[in-house]
C-alpha positions in Angstrom: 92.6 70.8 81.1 95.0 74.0 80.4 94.6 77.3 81.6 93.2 78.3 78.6 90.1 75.7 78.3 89.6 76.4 81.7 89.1 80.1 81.5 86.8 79.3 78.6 84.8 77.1 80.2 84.1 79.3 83.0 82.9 82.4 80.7 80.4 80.1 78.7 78.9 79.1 81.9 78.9 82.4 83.6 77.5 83.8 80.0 74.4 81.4 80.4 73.9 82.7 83.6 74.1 86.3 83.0 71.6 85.2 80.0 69.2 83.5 81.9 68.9 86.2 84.5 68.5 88.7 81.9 65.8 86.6 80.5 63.8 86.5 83.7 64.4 90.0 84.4 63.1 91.0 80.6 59.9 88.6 81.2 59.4 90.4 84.9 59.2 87.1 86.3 60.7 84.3 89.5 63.3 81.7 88.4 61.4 78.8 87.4 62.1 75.6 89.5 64.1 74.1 86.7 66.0 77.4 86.3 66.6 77.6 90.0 68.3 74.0 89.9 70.3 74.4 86.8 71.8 78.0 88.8 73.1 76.4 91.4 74.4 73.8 89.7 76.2 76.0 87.2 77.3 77.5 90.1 79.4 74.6 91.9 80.5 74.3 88.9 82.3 77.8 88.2 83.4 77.0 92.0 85.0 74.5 91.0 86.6 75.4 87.5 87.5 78.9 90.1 90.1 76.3 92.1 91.2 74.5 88.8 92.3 77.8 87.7 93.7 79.0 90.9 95.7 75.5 90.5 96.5 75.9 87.0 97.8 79.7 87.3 100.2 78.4 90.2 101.5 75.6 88.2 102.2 78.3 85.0 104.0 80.9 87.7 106.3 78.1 89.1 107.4 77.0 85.6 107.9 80.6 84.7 110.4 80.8 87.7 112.0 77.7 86.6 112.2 78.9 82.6 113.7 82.4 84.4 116.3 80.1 86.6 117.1 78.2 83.7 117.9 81.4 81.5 119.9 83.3 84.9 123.8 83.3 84.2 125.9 80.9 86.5 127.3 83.5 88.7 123.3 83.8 89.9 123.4 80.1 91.5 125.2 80.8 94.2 126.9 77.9 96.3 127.6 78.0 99.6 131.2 79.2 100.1 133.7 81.8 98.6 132.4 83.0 95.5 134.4 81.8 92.0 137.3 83.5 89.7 135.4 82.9 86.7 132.6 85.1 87.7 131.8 87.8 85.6 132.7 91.6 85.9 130.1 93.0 88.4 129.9 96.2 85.7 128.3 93.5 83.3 125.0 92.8 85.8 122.8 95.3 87.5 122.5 96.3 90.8 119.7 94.3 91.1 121.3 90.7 90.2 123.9 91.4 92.3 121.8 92.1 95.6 119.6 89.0 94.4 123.4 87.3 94.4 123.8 88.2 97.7 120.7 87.9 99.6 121.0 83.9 97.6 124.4 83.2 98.9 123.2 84.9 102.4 120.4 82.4 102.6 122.5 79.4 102.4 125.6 79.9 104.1 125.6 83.5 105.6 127.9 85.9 105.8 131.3 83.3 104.9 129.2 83.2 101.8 129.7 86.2 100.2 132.5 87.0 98.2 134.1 90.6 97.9 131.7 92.3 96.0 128.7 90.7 97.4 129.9 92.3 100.6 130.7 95.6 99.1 127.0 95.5 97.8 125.3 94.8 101.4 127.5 97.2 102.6 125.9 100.1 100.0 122.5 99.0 101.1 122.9 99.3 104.5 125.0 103.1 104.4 121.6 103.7 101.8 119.0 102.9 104.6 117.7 105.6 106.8 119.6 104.8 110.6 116.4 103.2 112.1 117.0 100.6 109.7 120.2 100.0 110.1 119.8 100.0 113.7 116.8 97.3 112.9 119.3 95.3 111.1 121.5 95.0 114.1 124.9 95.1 112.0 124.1 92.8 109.4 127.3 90.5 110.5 127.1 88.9 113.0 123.6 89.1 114.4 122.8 87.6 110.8 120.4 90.8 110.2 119.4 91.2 106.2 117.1 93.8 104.6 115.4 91.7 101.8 115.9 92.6 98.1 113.2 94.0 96.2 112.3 91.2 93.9 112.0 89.1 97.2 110.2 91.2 98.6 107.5 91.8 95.9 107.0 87.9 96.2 107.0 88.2 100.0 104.1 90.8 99.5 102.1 89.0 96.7 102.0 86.0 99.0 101.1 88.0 101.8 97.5 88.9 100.0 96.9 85.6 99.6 96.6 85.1 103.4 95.4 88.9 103.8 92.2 89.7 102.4 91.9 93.5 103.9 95.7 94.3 102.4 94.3 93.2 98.7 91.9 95.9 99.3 93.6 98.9 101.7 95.8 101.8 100.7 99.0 100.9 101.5 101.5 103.4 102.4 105.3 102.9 103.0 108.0 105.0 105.7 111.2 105.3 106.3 111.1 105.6 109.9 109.0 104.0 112.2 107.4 107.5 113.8 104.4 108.2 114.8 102.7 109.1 111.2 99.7 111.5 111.5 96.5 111.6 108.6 94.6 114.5 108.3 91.0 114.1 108.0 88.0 115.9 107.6 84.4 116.3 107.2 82.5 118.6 105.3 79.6 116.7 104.2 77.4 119.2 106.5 78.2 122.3 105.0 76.8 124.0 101.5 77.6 126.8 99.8 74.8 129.7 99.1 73.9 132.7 96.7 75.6 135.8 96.8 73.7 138.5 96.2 75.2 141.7 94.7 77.8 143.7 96.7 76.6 141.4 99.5 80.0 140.1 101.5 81.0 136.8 101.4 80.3 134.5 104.9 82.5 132.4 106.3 82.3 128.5 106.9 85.5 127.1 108.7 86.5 123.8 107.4 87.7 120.9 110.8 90.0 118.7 109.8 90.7 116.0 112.2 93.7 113.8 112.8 94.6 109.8 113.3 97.8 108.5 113.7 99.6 105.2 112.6 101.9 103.6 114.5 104.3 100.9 114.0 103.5 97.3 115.7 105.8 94.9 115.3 105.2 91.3 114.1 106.9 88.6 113.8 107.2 85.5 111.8 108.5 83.3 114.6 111.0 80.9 113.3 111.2 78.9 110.4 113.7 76.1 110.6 115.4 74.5 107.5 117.6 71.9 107.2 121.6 72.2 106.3 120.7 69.6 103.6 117.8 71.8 101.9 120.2 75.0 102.0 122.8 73.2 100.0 120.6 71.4 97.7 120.9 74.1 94.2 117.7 72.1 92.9 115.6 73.5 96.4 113.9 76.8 95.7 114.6 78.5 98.7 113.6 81.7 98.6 110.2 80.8 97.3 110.0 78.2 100.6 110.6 80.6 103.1 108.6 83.8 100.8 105.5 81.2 101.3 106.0 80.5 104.8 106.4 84.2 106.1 104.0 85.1 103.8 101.7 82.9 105.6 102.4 83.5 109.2 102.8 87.8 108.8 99.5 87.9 106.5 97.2 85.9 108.7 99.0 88.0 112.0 98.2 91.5 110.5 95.2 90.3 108.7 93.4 89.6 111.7 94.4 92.9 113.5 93.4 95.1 109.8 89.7 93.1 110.5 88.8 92.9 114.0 92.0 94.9 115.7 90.7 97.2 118.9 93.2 100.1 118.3 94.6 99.5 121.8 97.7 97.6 121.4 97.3 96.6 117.6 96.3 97.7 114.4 92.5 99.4 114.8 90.7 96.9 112.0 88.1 97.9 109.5 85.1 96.0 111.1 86.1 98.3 114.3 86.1 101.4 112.4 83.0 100.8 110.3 79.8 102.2 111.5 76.0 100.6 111.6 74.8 100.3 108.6 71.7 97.5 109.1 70.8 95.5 111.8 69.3 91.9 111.3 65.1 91.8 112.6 64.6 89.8 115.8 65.1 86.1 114.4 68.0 87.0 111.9 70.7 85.7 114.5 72.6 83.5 111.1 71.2 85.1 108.2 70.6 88.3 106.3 68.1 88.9 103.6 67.3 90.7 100.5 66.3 93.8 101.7 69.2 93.7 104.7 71.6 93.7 101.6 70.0 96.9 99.5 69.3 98.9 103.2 73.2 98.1 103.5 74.5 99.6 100.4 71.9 102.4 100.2 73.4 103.5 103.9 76.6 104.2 102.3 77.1 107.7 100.8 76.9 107.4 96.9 80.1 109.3 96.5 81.8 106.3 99.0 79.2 104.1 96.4 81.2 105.4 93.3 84.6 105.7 94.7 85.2 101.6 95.4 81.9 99.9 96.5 82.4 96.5 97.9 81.1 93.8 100.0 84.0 92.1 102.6 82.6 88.6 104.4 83.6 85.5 105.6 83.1 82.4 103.0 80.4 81.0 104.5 78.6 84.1 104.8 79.2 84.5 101.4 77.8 80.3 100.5 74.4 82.3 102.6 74.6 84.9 100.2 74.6 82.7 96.8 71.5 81.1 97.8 69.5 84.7 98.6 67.1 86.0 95.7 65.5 88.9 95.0 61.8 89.6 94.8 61.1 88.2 91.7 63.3 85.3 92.8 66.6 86.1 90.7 69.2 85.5 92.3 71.5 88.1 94.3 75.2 86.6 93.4 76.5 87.1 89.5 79.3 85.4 87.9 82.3 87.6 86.2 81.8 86.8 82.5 85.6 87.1 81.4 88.7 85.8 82.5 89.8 88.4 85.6 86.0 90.3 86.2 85.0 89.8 89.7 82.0 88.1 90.7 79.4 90.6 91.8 76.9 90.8 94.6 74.4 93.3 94.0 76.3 94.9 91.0 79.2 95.3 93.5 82.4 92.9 93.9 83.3 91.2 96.9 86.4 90.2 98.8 86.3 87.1 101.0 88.3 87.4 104.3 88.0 84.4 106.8 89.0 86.8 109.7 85.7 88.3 109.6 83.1 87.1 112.0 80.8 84.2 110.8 76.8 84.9 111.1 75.8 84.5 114.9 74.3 86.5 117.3 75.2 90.4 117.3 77.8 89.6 114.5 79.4 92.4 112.4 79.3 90.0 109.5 79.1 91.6 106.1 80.7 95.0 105.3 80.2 97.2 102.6 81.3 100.5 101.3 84.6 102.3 100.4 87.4 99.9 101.6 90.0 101.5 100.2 89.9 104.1 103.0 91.5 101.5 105.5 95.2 102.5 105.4 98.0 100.1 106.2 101.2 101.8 106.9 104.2 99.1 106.6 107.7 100.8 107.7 110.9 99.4 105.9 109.3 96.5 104.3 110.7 93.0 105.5 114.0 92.8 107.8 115.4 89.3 107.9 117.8 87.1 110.8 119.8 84.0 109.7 120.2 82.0 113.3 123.0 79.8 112.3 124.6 79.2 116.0 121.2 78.1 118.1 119.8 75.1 116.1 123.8 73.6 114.7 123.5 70.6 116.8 120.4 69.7 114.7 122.0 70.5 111.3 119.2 73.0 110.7 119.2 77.0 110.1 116.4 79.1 111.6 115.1 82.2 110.0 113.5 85.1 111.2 111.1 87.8 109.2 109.9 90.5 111.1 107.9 93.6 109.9 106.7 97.0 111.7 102.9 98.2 110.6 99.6 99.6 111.7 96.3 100.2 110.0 92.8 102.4 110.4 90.0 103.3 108.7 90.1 107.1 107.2 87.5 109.2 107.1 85.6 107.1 109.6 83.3 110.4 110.3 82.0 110.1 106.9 81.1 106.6 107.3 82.5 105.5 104.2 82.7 101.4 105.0 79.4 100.2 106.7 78.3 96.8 108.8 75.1 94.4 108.5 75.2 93.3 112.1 73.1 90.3 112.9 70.1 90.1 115.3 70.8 89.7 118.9 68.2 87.0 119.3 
């Protein structure tokens, strides 16, 4: 089925739900039994039309890359080697194309790759970058150091959120340097103004701002091996091969520091900044009712509420969740009616991140509030190392990403991102 039909399909469904919620809601009554069953099987089914179209879109974006290869000019398939004569002027392609060029001839045969211009152009871009990054970049010759292009990097990143819930939700905030980066905040929730009365002075109410600071961790990708045979092969995409696999080893590093990081040594996460917000009753060591959910979002400030109310969980707290009713037995989890509206808990979307804890005893399970207050600060974006020398006897190239960041919850004072914990016992 195309992505089309698909999307289709999944707003008739999730319009018969909305319809026969709003139809028990109207008539002030519980789900009847046969309503109850038709729910949940309507909703395996949008789960599973969900990872037809999560299939589908990725099939459409790789045949977009493939129609946008297809349509590139010759002189952007680089081979490994000294670059043609026949190449066109470098006045007649951007700036861009011609560091995409490079970083694509860098990737499969280093620096011996690149032809005059190409050089000229990393060259540019390293005299450009702030000296902390060229220092980072440890030469660019013969260490085999490379600061990534921006269109690879923009995949790098969009690949990242895939493995990084919290980043698809945090403010993200780039830096030159790596220096210590202080945020002001500050809490004025307790004070009010008053009446003046006439030719009555003015009083005074100081306003404290606070301060926390971001650091720069660094983490690394480890090493991803590929083979001499892959590099030279034109027909292997292999940018998007090693976009995927950084992607997938930085976003579930720093993910799990932006969730559950202690601040001491790493990233302080947004499940350690969050404050109580409802604690499970004596029994409620794996679940979380009803009212747990609506004494959770009423904790959170309304203004916090309005600004970018959401839920954060693991999946399986969420598979809890979809089963929950109300008091008149409607149930809690709603389907996004069209083609990119989230599904809603509450009235409020969610995000689904694996790196929170699972429902058990004393759990921080289920957040909820203002997530956009967790800042991640990323320095420099992505630095790369081509290791040519250590794995030749195997015929194999080893690649290296590395990135510096940090993350913390804002305004944590305020309490503007709240936890359900679970029971003890």
């Amino acid at each position: 089925m195309n992505l089309k039909a698909l999307q289709e399909k999944r707003n008739q469904i999730a319009t018969q739900m909305r319809d026969m919620l709003k139809r028990a809601e109207d008539e002030e009554r519980r789900f009847t039994a046969e309503e109850r069953e038709q729910w949940e099987r309507m909703t395996a089914e949008i789960g599973e039309i969900d990872e037809a179209i999560d299939e589908a879109r990725k099939l459409h974006d790789d045949l977009d890359e493939i129609d946008k290869r297809a349509g590139e000019p010759l002189g952007t398939r680089v081979p490994v080697g000294p670059e043609p004569e026949s190449r066109s002027e470098p006045e007649q392609r951007s700036q861009q194309d011609l560091e995409r060029e490079a970083f694509r001839a860098w990737i499969r045969g280093g620096m011996a790759a690149l032809g005059d211009e190409h050089r000229a152009i990393v060259q540019q871009r390293m005299t450009e970058l702030p000296s902390e990054a060229r220092a980072l970049a440890v030469g660019t010759g013969a260490a085999g150091g490379f600061t990534v292009p921006e269109d690879f990097y923009n995949q790098l990143e969009e690949a990242m959120k895939a493995y990084g819930a919290v980043r698809n939700v945090a403010t993200i905030i780039r830096t030159d340097t790596g220096a210590n980066l202080p945020m002001p905040t500050v809490n004025d929730t307790g004070n009010v103004g008053a009446i003046v009365n006439e030719n009555t002075q003015v009083t005074e109410q100081d306003v404290t701002f606070g301060q926390v600071t971001l650091g720069a961790y660094m983490y690394s990708s480890k090493i991803v091996r590929v083979s001499l045979q892959l590099l030279q092969d034109s027909a292997f995409d292999i940018e998007a091969y090693l976009a995927r696999a950084f992607a997938e080893r930085l976003g579930r590093a720093t993910n799990a520091h932006f969730t559950t990081g202690t601040g001491t040594g790493q990233p302080a996460g947004i499940v350690t900044g969050a404050a109580q917000g409802k604690v499970g009753a004596t029994g409620q060591t794996t679940s979380v009712t009803y009212n747990d959910l609506v004494d959770l979002v009423h904790s959170v400030d309304p203004a916090y509420r309005a600004l970018d109310g959401r839920w954060m969980m693991h999946d399986q707290t969420l598979a809890a969740i979809k089963k929950l009713v109300d008091s008149q037995g409607r149930p809690l989890w709603a389907p996004g009616i069209i083609g990119g509206e989230p599904d809603r808990i509450l009235g409020y979307p969610y995000e689904i991140n694996n790196d929170m804890p699972t429902m058990a005893a004393s759990a921080k399970s289920i957040l909820f509030g203002a997530l956009s207050k967790y800042h991640i600060r990323e320095v420099l974006g992505i630095q790369m190392l081509r290791l040519q020398e250590r794995y030749a006897d195997f015929l194999q190239v080893g690649f290296l990403a590395f990135m510096r960041t940090d993350g913390v919850l804002l305004d944590a004072g305020t309490n503007p991102v709240k936890y359900y914990q679970n029971s003890a016992t």
